[in-house]
N, C-alpha and C positions, 0 to 999 in steps of 0.2 A: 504494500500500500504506500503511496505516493505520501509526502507530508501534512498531516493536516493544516498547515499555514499558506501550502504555497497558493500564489493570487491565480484565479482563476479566470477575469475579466478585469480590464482597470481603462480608464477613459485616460489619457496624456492631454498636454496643452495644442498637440498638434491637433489635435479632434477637433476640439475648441474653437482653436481660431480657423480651420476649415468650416466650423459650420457658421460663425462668425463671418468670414469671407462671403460666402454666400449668399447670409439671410441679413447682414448687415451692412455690406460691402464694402470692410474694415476690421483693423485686427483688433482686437481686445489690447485693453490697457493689463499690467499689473495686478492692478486695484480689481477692475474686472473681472479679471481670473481668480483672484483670489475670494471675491465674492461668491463666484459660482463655484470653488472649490467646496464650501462652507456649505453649499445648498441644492449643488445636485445630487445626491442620496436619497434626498427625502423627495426627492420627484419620479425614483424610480422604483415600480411592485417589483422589490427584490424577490418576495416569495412568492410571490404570481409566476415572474420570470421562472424562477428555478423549478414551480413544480409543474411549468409548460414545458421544461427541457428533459425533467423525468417524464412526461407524459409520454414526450415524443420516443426515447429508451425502449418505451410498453411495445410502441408501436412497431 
């Protein structure tokens, strides 16, 4: 069995400022990023997420 710590998913600042590019048409500040460090988690069904990807496992 693999470690239970190792990261399984992680979002980088290059993500970030790619979808910034995008949908903003400009890179993120510092401050920025560090904001949304602080408050992307809580915008994602971490256990929705995961128990759609055991779902898919069954499948």
């Amino acid at each position: 069995m693999k470690t239970k710590n190792r990261v399984i998913y992680f979002i980088n600042v290059d993500d970030l400022q790619n979808v910034a590019d995008q949908e903003l048409e400009r890179e993120l500040t510092d401050k920025e990023i560090e904001f949304i460090e602080k408050r992307l988690g809580d915008y994602i069904d971490w256990y929705g997420a995961k128990f759609s990807a055991l779902t898919d496992l069954k499948n």
